[in-house]
C-alpha positions in Angstrom: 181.5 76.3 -85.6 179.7 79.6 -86.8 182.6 82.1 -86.8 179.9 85.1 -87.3 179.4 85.8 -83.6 182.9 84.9 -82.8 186.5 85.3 -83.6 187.5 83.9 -87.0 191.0 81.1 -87.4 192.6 83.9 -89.6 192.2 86.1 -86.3 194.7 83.7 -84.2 198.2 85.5 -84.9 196.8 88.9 -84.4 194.6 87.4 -80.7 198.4 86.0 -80.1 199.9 89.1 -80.5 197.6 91.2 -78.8 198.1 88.7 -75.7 202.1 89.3 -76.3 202.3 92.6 -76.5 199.8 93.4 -73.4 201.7 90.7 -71.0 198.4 89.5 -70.4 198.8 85.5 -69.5 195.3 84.8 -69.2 194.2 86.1 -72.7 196.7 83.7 -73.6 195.3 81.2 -71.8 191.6 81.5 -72.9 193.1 81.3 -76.8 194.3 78.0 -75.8 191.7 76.8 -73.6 189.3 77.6 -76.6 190.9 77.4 -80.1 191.2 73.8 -81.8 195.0 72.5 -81.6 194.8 71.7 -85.2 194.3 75.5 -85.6 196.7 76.6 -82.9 199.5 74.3 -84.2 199.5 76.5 -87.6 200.8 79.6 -85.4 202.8 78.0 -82.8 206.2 79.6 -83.8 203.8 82.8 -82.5 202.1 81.1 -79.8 206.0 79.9 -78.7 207.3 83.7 -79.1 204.3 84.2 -76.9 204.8 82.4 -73.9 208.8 83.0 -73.6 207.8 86.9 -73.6 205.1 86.4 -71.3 207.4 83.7 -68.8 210.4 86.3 -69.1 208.1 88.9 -67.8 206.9 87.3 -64.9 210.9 86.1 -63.9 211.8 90.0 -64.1 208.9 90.5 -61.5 209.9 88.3 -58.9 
């Protein structure tokens, strides 16, 4: 993969945060739809973190 036009693997925690702290559920998504598992599994304490924040938002809007 060229990783000049496009996000770099070192980039992953901060796309994970960024999806965190803006409650945003389909950034999420597209990170996971679009990164390689092999590098998504080095940050899945992060990713984890991530989607409990994100599912715990959505519970306290219903």
């Amino acid at each position: 993969m060229n990783y000049e036009d496009e996000w770099h693997p070192h980039d992953i925690p901060f796309m994970v945060e960024a999806a965190q702290s803006s409650d945003d559920a389909g950034y999420l998504s597209l990170i996971l739809e679009h990164v390689a598992a092999s590098e998504l599994s080095e940050h899945q304490p992060a990713i984890c973190q991530a989607v409990a924040v994100l599912s715990e938002a959505e519970e306290m809007m219903r």
